[in-house]
C-alpha positions as CSV (number, residue, x, y, z in Angstrom):
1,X,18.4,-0.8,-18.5
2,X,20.3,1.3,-16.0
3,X,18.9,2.1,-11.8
4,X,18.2,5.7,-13.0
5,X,16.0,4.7,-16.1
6,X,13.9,2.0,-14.1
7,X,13.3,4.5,-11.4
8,X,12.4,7.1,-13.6
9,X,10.3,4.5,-15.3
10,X,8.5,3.7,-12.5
11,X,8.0,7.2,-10.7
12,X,6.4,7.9,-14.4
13,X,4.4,5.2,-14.1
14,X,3.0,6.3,-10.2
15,X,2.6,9.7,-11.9
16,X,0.5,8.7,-14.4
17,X,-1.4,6.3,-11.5
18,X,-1.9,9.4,-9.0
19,X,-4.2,11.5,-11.8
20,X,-7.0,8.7,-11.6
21,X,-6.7,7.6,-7.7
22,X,-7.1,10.3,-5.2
23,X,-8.1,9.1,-1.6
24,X,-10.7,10.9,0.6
25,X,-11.4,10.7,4.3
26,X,-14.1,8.4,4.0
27,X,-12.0,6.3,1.3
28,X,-8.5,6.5,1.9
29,X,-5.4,5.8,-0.7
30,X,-3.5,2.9,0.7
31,X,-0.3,3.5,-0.7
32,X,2.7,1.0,-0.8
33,X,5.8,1.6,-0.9
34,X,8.2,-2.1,-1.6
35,X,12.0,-1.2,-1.0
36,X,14.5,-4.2,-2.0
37,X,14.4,-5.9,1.3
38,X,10.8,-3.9,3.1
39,X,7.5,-3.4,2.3
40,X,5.5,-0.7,3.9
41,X,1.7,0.2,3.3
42,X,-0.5,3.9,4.7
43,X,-3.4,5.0,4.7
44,X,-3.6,8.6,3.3
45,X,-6.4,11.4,2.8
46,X,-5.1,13.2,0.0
47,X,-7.7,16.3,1.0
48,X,-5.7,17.1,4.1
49,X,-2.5,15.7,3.0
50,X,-2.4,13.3,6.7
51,X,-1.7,9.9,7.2
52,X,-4.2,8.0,9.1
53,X,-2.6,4.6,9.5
54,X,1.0,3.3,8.3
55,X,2.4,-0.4,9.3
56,X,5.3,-2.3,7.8
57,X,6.9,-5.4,7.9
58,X,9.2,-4.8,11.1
59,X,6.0,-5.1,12.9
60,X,5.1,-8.0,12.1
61,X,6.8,-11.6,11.6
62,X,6.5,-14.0,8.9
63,X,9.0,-16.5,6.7
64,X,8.7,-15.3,3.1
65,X,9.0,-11.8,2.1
66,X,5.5,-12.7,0.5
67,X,4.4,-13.6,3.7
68,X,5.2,-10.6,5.5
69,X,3.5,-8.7,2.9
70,X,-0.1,-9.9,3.6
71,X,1.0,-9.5,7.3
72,X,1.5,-5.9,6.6
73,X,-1.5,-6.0,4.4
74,X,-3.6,-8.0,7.4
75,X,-2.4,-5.4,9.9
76,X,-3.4,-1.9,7.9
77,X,-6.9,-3.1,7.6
78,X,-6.9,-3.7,11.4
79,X,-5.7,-0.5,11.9
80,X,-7.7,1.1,9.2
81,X,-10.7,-0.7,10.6
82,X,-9.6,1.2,14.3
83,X,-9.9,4.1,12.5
84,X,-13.7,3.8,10.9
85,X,-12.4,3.0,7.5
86,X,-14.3,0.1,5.7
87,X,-13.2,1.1,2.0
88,X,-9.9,2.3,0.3
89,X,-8.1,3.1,-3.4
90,X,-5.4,0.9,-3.7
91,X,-2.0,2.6,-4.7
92,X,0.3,0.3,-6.3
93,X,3.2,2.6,-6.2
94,X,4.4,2.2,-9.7
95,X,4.6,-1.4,-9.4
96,X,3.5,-4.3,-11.0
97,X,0.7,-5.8,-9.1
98,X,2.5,-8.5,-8.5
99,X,4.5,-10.1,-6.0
100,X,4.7,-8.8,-2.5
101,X,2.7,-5.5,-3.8
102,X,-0.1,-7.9,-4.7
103,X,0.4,-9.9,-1.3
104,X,-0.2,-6.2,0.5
105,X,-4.1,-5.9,-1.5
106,X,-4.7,-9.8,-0.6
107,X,-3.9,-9.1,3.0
108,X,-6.2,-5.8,3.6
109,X,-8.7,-8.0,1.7
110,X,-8.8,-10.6,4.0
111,X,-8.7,-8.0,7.6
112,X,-11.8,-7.2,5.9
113,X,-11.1,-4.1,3.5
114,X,-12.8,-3.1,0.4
115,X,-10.4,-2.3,-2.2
């Protein structure tokens, strides 16, 4: 399987995802976004089409790629929590949840989200 056919596999796949999850202002899509070497997670209300909160892993340190994820993940639900926001959809992007995507949810889970 080719680059183009996995992308177009996977931007499928977050199609198909985006019919069911829509985020609101009181329960924001927290959308990841894992790039071969960074991970980056926001907060979004899909009414107004705004981001609300957006961290990635340049902010924060860590060892392991899988440990910078739940960094990430750690730091979006402090700033989501800045914001007023207790609960949030989780959007997996495409992506398994698996891996560094899965790390992000464990993360926010643990700063005290409700996904």
């Amino acid at each position: 399987m080719d680059a183009k056919t996995k992308r177009a596999a996977r931007l499928r796949r977050h199609a198909r995802l985006r019919r069911s999850i829509d985020g609101s202002a009181d329960r924001p899509r927290l959308a990841v976004y894992r790039s071969n070497r960074h991970i980056y997670a926001q907060l979004i209300d899909d009414a107004t089409a705004a981001t609300i909160a957006a961290a990635s892993d340049a902010e924060v340190g860590g060892d392991s790629p899988i440990a910078k994820a739940k960094a990430v993940g750690q730091l979006i639900a402090d700033r989501a929590k800045d914001a007023g926001i207790r609960a949030v959809v989780f959007d997996r992007g495409g992506r398994l949840y698996h891996g560094r995507v899965a790390a992000v949810a464990d993360g926010a889970r643990e700063g005290g989200l409700q996904i």
